[in-house]
N, C-alpha and C positions, 0 to 999 in steps of 0.2 A: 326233224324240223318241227317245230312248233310256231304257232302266232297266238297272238294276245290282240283284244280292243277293250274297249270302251265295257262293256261288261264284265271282263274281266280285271279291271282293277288298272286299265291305260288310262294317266291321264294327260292330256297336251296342255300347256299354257304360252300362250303367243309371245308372251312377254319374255324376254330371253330363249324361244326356240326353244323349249322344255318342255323331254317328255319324261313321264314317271311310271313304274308299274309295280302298284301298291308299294310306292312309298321310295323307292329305289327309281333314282335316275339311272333312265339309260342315254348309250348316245347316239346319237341321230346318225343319218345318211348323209345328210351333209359335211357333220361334223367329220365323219372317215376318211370322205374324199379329201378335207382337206388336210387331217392331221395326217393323213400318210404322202402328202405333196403330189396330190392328182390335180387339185385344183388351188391357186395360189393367187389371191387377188389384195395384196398386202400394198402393192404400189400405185392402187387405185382410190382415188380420194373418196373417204369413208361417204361425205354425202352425196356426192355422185351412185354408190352402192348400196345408199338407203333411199335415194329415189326412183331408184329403178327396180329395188324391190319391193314399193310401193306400188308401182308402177305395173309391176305382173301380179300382183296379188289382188288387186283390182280385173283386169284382164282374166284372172281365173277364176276368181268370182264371178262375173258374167257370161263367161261358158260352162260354169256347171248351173248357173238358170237356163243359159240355153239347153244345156244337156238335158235336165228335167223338163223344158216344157216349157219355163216361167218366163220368157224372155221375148218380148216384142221388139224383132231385128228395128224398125222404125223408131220406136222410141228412143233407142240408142245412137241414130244416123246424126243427130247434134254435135254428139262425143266423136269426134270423125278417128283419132289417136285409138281410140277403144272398138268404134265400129268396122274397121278396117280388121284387125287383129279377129276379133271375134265373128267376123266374118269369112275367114279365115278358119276357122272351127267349123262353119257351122259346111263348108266347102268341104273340108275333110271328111266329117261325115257323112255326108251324103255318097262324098264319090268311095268311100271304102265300105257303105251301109255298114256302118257301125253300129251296134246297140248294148246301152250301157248296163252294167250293174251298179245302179245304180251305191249299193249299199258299201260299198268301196273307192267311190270317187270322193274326193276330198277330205277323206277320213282317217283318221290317224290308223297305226297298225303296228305292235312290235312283234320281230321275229326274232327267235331261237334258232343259231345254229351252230353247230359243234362246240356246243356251250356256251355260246358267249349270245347276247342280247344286244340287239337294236332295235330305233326307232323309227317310223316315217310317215309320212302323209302323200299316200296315194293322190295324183292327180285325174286318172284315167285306166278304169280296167273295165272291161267288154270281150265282146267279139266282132267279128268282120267278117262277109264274105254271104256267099248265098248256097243255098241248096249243099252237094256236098264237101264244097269248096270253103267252108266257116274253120275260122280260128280261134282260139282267145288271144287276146294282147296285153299286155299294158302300155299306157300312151302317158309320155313324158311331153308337158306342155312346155313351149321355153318364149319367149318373148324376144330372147335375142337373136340376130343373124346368125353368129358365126357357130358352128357345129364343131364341138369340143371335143376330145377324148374322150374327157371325163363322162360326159353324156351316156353314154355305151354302158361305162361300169356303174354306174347310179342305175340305167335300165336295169342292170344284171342283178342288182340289189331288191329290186322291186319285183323282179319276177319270182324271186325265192319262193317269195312267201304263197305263188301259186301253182309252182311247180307239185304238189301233190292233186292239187284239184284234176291238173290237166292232164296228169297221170292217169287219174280215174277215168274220167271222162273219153280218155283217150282220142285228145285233141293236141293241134299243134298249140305252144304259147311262142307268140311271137312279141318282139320286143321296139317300140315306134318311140322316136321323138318328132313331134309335130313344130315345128317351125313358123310361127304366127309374124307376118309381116306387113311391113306401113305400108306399102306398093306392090300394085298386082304385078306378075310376073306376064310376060308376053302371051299368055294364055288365059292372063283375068284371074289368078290363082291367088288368093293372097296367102298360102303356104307352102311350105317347102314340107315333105316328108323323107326322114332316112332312119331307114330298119337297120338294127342292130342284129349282124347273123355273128360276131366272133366268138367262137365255141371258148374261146381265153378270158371270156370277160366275168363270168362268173366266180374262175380261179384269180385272177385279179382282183376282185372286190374281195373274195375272201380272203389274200393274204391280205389287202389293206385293214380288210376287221380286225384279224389276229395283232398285226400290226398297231391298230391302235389300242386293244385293247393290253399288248406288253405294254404300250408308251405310259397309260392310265394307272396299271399294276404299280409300273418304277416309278409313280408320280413324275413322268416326266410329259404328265398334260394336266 
């Protein structure tokens, strides 16, 4: 397994969700899930699914200022749609003492593996836990309620690229999606957390690679 950034010749361009690596498109994480039919949002009104991706891309923006430091909770308390969500965040971390690296949250990344290449942009890699109880993670932010399949195998795609580190280190990598929500839960919670443990999810994501990467060969994407 290999990865590539920004040093080595990754580039991302927001404009059509493209990314490059020296000069060669590759295809994203998203793109997998859905060209192998894990995720299928064809009968949902297109701007409906451009305001809502508006919508978390904003909300991720301002937890990785929270994440850094750069974020006055109050300043935000106007925005209530956005304070809520990112409060929500900032809930998460505290109660799992999270601590980020930061040099992989919101940063593009492509991995190499069994030959084939993809792309993605990290939301959340860290660790969690205290004394001898710490783990690393990767944390998948999502803005929506409902907790998807697809979530699970998108985690398993993301952890790829750190399963050598955590090898070394000889640490556990555990795999989170954080659940950011408009209303506290009976506990004052504004999120929901659910770890991904299915040992099937990593062989899943990689036949979808393989999978999309025939469809790509036969030009049938």
């Amino acid at each position: 397994m290999e990865y590539f950034r920004e040093a080595d010749g990754l580039k991302f361009t927001e404009e059509g969700h493209r990314y490059e690596l020296n000069g060669q498109r590759l295809i994203s994480l998203t793109q997998i899930l859905s060209a192998a039919g894990l995720v299928d949002y064809s009968a949902v009104n297109p701007q409906v699914l451009e305001d809502k991706a508006k919508f978390g891309t904003k909300v991720h923006e301002y937890c990785l200022w929270l994440s850094k430091g750069d974020l006055d909770m109050d300043d935000l308390k106007p925005y209530l749609k956005y304070w809520n969500r990112v409060e929500g965040w900032r809930q998460f971390i505290e109660a799992f003492k999270f601590k980020f690296d930061l040099d992989w949250c919101e940063v593009p990344v492509a991995v190499k593996v069994n030959g084939i290449s993809y792309a993605m942009t990290m939301d959340c890699y860290g660790s969690y836990g205290e004394g001898e109880n710490v783990s690393l993670a990767v944390v998948e932010i999502k803005t929506c309620c409902n907790q998807e399949p697809s979530h699970q195998i998108q985690t398993a795609g993301q952890a790829i690229a750190f399963r050598n580190q955590a090898e070394s280190l000889q640490m556990p990598l555990k795999r989170f999606a954080v659940y950011l929500q408009d209303k506290p839960d009976s506990g004052g919670r504004y999120y929901k957390v659910q770890e991904h443990t299915e040992r099937m999810d990593e062989k899943v994501f990689l036949s979808a690679l393989a999978l999309t990467q025939w469809r790509i060969n036969h030009k049938l994407l």
